[in-house]
N, C-alpha and C positions, 0 to 999 in steps of 0.2 A: 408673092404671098402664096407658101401653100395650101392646098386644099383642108388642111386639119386648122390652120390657121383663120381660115374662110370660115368655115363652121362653128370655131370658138366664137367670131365676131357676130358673124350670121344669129348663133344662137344669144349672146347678147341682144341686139339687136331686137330678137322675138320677144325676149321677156321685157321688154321695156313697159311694154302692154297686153292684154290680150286678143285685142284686134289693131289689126295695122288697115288703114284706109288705103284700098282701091283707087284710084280720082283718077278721071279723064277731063280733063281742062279743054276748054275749046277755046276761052277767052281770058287771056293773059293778066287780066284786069284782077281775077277772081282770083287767082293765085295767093301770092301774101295774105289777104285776109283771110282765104279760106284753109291756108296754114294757121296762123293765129287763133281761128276758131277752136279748129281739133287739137294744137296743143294747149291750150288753154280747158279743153274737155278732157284733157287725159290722156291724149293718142299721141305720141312726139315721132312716131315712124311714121315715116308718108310714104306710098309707094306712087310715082308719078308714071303713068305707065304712057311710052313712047308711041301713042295711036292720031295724037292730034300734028296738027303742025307748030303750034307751041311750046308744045311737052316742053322741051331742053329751054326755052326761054323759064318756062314756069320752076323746073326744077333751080335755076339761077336765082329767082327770085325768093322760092321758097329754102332756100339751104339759110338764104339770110334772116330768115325770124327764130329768134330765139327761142333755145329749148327744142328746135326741132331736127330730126334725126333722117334728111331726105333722099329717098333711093329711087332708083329709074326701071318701071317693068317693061313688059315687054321686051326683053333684050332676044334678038333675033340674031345679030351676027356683031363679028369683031368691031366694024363700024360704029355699029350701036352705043360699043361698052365705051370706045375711046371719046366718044360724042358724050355719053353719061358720064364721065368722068370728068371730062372739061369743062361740064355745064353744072359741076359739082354734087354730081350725087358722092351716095358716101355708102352705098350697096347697092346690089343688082338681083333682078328678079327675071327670072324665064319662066314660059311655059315647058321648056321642055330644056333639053342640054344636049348639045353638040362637043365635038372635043375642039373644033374651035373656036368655038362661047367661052368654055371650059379656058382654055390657053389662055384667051385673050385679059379675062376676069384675071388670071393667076399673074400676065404680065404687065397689065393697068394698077395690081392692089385693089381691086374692085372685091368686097368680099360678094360672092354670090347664093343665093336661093336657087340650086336650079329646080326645075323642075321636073314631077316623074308622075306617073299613073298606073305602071304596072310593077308589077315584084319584082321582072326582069330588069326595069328599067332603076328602080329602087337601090339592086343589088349592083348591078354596075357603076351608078355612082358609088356607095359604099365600098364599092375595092376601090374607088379613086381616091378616097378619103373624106368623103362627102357624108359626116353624119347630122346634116343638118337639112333639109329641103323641101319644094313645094310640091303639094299634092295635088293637081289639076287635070281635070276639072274636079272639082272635090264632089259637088253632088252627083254629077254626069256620070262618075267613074266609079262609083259606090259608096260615097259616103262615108258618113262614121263610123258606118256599119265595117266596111272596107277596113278601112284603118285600125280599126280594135282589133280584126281579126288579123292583118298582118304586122300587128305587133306583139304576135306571139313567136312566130318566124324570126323577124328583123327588130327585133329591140334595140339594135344600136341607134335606129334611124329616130329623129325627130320630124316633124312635119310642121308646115303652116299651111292647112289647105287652103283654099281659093277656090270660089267658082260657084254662087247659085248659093253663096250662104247668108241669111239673114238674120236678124235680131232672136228671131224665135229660133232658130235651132242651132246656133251658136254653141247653147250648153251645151250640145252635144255632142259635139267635139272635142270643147275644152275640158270636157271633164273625164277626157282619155290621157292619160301618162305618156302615151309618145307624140300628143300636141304641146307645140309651146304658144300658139297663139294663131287667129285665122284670120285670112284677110279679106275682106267684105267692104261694099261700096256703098250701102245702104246709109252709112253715117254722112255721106255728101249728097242727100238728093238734089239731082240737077233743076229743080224746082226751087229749091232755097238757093241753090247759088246766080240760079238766075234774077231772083230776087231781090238778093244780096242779103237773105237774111243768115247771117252770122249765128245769129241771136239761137235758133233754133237745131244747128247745126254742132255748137257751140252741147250744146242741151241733147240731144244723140250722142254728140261723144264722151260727155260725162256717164251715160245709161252704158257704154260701151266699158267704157274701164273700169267698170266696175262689175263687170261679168267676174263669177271667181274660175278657177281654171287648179286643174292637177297636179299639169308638169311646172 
């Protein structure tokens, strides 16, 4: 898969909704239903990010609820990707990008999100072919403030930032022309799924998809 290929899918992918969930799973249990929740609110991209010792079991479990669309963060190295690939993810997310992340994603078919935080880092993807990627840490690193302004420079680039974003400043990202959607874990608090309330999580993600958004 090449990288312009990656980004056509990748940028699918973002528009599916305007927030893609966050989720760190610690309990295997919570998985499927707390798929079923968020697609059933509107959110069908899950990003399972690879920090538990579950993760890849959850991503197994989760690929299987219908309507949803499930990708594996955290990807750190090649190991990762071919572990998220066999555990059925269906996209890949980094905090940052290596050219053997990079490799690995483009010889798995794994479509990836890498991620960047600076212009430099931004534009190097972009000669690779990467017009699609994540912004991390999106508030740490400047914000939406950040991003309007380097989408005066780099307009080829789209973003999905991550990182320190919540329900209340959403808009203001999404209602920048080179966001396709951002991804925030406020829609799974680990209070309701310890709970098991679905019910209220279910009801976060409906508030989420219906954020309006630019791009």
């Amino acid at each position: 898969m090449t990288p312009d290929q990656q980004s056509l899918k990748a940028a699918e992918i973002c528009r599916l909704a305007p927030v893609v969930p966050v989720l760190v799973i610690d309990d295997l249990a919570h998985a499927a239903p707390l798929a079923q929740a968020l697609v059933a609110g509107g959110l069908p991209a899950l990003e399972v990010t690879l920090r538990t010792p579950c993760a890849l079991d959850a991503i197994r479990a989760m690929s299987q609820v219908p309507g949803g669309v499930v990708g594996a963060g955290t990807l750190l190295t090649p190991a990762d990707v071919k572990a998220a690939k066999a555990a059925g993810a269906t996209f890949g997310v980094s905090p940052g990008a290596t050219d053997r992340l990079i490799a690995a994603c483009e010889e798995e078919g794994l479509p990836l999100l890498p991620g960047a935080a600076t212009a430099s880092e931004i534009m190097v993807l972009l000669e690779k072919g990467y017009t699609v990627q994540k912004f991390f840490p999106a508030e740490q690193a400047g914000g939406a403030a950040y991003l309007k302004s380097i989408g005066s420079p780099i307009p080829q680039v789209k973003f999905c930032p991550t990182g320190g974003i919540s329900l209340k400043i959403a808009p203001d990202y999404l209602s920048l022309k080179n966001i396709l959607c951002v991804g925030g874990s406020w829609v799974a608090p680990k209070d309701a799924m310890a709970k098991g309330d679905w019910a209220t999580i279910t009801a976060l993600a409906r508030e989420a998809s219906g954020l309006p958004r630019s791009a």
